[in-house]
N, C-alpha and C positions, 0 to 999 in steps of 0.2 A: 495431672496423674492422680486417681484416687489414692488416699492412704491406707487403705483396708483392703479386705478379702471378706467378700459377702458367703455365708455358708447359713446351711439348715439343718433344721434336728430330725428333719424329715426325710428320710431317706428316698419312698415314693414318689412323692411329691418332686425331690430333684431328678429321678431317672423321667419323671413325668414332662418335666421341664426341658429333659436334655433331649425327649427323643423328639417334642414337639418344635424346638428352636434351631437343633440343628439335623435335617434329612437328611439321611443315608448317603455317600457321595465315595467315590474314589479316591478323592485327594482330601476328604475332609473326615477324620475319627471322631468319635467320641469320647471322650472322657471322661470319666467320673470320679471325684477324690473323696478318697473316705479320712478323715481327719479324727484321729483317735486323742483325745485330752486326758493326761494321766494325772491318776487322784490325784497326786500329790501337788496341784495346782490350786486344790478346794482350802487347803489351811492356807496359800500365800496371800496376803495382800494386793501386792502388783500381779498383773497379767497380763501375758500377750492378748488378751482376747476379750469381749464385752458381751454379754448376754442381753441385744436390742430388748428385748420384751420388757426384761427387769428396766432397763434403762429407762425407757420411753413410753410405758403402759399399750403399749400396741393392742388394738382393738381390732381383730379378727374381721370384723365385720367392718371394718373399713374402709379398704382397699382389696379388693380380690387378688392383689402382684406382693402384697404385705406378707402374708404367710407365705412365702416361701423363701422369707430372709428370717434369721431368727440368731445368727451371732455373726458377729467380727471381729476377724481377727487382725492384727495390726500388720501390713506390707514386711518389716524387718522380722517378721516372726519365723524360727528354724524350726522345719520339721523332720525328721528321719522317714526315708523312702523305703519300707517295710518289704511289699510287694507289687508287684505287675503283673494281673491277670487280665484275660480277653472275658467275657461275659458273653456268652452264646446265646442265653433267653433274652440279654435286653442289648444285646450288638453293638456291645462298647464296652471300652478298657477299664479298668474299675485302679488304681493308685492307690493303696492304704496307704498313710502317713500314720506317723508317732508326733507329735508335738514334744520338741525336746524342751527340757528345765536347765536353766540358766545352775541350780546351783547342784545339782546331781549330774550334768554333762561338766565334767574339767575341761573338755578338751576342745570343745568351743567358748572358752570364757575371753579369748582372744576376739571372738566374732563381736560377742555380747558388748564388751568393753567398749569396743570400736563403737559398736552400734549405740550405747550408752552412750558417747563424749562427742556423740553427733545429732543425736536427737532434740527435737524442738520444745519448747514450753508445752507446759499444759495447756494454756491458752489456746498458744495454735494447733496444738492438736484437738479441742473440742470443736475448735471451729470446724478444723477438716471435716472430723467427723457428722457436725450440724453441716457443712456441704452435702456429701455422702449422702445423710439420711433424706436430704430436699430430693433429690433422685427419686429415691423409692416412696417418701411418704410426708407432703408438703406439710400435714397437720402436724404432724412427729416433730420434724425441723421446725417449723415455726412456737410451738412450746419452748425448746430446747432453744434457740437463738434468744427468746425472751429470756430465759431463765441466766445465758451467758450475760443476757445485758446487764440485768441485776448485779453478777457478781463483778464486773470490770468495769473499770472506769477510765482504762486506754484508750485514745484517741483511733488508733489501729483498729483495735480489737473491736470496740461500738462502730466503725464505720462495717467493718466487715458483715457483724451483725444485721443492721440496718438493710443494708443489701441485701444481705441472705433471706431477709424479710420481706425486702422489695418482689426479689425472685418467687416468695412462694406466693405471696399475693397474685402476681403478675399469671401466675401457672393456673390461681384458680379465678382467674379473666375479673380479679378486684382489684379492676387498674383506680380508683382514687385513690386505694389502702397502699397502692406498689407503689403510685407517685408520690403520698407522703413519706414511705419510707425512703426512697431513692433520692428526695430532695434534704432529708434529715442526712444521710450520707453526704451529703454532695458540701452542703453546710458547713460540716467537720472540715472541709479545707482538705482536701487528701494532698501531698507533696507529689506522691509517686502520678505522673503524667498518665501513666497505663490505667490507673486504678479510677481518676479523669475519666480520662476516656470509657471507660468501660460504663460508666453510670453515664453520662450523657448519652449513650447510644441507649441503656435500658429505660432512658425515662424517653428517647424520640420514639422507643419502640409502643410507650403507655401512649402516648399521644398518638400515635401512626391508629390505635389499638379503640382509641377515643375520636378519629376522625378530624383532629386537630392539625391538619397538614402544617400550617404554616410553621408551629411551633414543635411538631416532629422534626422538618428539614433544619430548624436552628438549631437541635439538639445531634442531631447527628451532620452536621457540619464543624461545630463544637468536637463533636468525638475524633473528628477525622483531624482537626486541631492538634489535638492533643495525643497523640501516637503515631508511633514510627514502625511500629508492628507487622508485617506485612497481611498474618492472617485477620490480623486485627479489622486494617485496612478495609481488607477484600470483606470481611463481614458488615462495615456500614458501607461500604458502596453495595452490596446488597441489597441492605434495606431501603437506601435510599430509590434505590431502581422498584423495589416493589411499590413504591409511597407515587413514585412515576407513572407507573404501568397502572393504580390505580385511578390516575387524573387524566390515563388517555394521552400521556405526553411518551410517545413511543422511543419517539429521537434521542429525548433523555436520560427513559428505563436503558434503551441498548447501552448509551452511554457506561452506566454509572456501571452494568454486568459485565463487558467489555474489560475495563478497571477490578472488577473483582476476580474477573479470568486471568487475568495477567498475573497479580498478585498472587494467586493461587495457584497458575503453574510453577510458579517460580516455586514455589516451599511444596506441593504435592505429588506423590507419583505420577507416570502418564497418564496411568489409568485410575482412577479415582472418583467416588461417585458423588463429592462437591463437585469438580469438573461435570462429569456427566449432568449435573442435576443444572449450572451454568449451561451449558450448548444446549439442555433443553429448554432454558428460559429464553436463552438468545435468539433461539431459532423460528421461539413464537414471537417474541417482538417485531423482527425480521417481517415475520408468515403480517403480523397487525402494520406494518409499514409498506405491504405488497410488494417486496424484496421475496420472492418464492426461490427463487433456485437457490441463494443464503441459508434460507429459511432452512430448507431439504437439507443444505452440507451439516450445520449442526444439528440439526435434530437425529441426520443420521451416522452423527458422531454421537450423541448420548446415548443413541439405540448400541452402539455396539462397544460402548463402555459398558452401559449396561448388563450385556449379554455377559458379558466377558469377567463382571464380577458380582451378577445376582444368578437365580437359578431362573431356568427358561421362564416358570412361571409367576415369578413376580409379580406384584403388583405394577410396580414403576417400570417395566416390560411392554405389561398392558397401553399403559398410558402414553408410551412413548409411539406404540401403535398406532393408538387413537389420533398423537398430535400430527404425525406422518400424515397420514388418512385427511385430516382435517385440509394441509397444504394441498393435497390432490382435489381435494372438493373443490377449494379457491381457484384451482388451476384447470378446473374441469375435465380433468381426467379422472372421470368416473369410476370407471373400473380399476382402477390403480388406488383408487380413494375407497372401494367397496372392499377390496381384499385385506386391506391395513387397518378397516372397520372390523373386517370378520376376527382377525386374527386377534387383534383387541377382545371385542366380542369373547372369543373363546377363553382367554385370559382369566377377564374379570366373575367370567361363571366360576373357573376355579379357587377363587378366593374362599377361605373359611366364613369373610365377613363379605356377605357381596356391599360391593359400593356404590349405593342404589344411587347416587348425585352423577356419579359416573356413566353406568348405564343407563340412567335414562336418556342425557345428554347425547349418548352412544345411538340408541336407539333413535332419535331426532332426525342426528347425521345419518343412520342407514335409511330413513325413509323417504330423505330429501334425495339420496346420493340414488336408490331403488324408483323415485319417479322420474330422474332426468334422464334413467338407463331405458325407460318406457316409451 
């Protein structure tokens, strides 16, 4: 769970954000929280809140997702709920908040106290925070984790680091820079089993990443070692099913998905779109083992997971389309394979980004599937 609340000073720019990320829906509002900061926060010292740019020299031109983060504020931070109005020009509720002061509100000082005689180290909260910022901008984080290394010299605290480092390398695909980091981690001797585990699977991922099989699958056998987690679990039988699927070992990929399904119904709702995204890996492994009617039940269990918690036109809609279509081809039923082609087809045109690896592949299938109908 992040420790912050990402906010901007850009008021546009968030209605701009809010009406592109969430479409107008019946069961789904909009919101918008206007978060008012009173003077009398500019003489204090401590703040609930941090102004990234000052922090971390943000550079505009960096990242185009950058500018539209520009303060956080800290999770335990109380605000007062001013107003609730509906917004008729931009068709969404708009929240003014007050950000209350610990020492001109008395009447939460009860809140504050608590929240005070429960909060963590400085330490760990820069780390959160250099988590956090890996999110939105690996270059930001990666300054910032160096800069944490300098000042600590906790065994903890540098391992954390080091990962953090691992992670942002790994993001911009400088998997030597991530494996150095991740093995400087690993090094430190971590106690905590999970924390184990969790680097053993990010360095099987740099190897998976590097074409390294043999020495991915000892690393993520290692991780599987060392955690009792269940989602943990379900997340390297994953990859090890991908590391599978890409050596053409199908018996093995189902295997190892199979295992991450399991573990994953157990801890997530029915419907859920790790599950869906699971019954659509399954049901190609399936479809690459010539098990077709298998193949068909999952995949059209992802289809209507899918449905059921993305909007009709989705990308991963499309695609689920496409994989359906793909099993009818195999199965030569043409016409059953052309309609789940079209419906794809129409899909992917509506993408803002079309996904030209997508359709052309698309295209391929309808003209094989278009000469057998001939």
């Amino acid at each position: 769970m992040n420790n912050f609340i990402l906010a901007s000073k850009n008021r546009q720019d968030s209605l701009g954000f809010l009406r592109k990320s969430v479409p107008p829906s019946d069961s789904v509002y909009r919101v918008l929280f206007e978060m008012k900061i009173p003077s009398e926060y500019s003489l204090q010292k401590q703040r609930p809140f941090i102004d990234i740019n000052y922090l971390n020299n943000y550079k505009k031109s960096s990242n185009e997702d950058n500018d539209l983060y520009s303060i956080l504020f800290f999770i335990g931070s109380i605000f007062r709920i001013n107003t609730v109005v509906f917004d008729i020009n931009n068709d969404c509720w708009i929240i003014q908040l007050t950000l209350y002061d610990e020492g001109i509100n008395q009447d939460f000082s009860q809140v504050f106290t608590f929240l005070n005689d429960t909060k963590r180290s400085n330490t760990e909260n820069a780390i959160a925070l250099a988590n956090l910022l890996r999110q939105i901008s690996p270059n930001s984080a990666e300054q910032f984790y160096k800069h944490l290394l300098k000042k600590n010299s906790e065994s903890l605290s540098k391992l954390e680091c080091y990962r953090g480092l691992g992670l942002c390398s790994y993001s911009k695909d400088d998997s030597e820079q991530a494996l150095e980091y991740f093995e400087k981690a690993l090094n430190l001797k971590p106690n905590d089993k999970l924390i184990k585990s969790s680097l053993h699977n990010s360095i099987g991922l740099v190897y998976a990443q590097q074409d390294q099989i043999d020495e991915a699958l000892i690393h993520f056998n290692r991780a599987l070692e060392n955690t009792s987690l269940p989602l943990h679990i379900a997340c390297v039988h994953h990859n090890l099913a991908l590391i599978y699927s890409q050596q053409g070992k199908y018996e093995e990929e189902l295997e190892h998905y199979q295992e991450a399904l399991k573990y994953r119904t157990r801890q997530l709702p029915a419907h859920h779109l790790q599950l869906a995204s699971l019954h659509n890996n399954i049901g190609i492994a399936y479809s690459d083992m010539h098990e077709y009617d298998r193949a068909l039940t999952n995949l059209r269990q992802a289809l209507d997971m899918r449905l059921k918690l993305l909007s009709d036109t989705h990308i991963d809609v499309a695609r689920s389309y496409a994989n359906i279509g793909t099993v009818y081809a195999k199965t030569q039923e043409y016409r059953m394979a052309l309609e789940y082609f079209n419906k794809a087809y129409l899909l992917f045109e509506k993408q803002e980004q079309i996904p030209q690896q997508d359709i052309e592949q698309l295209n391929r299938n309808i003209k094989i599937v278009n000469d057998k109908l001939r």
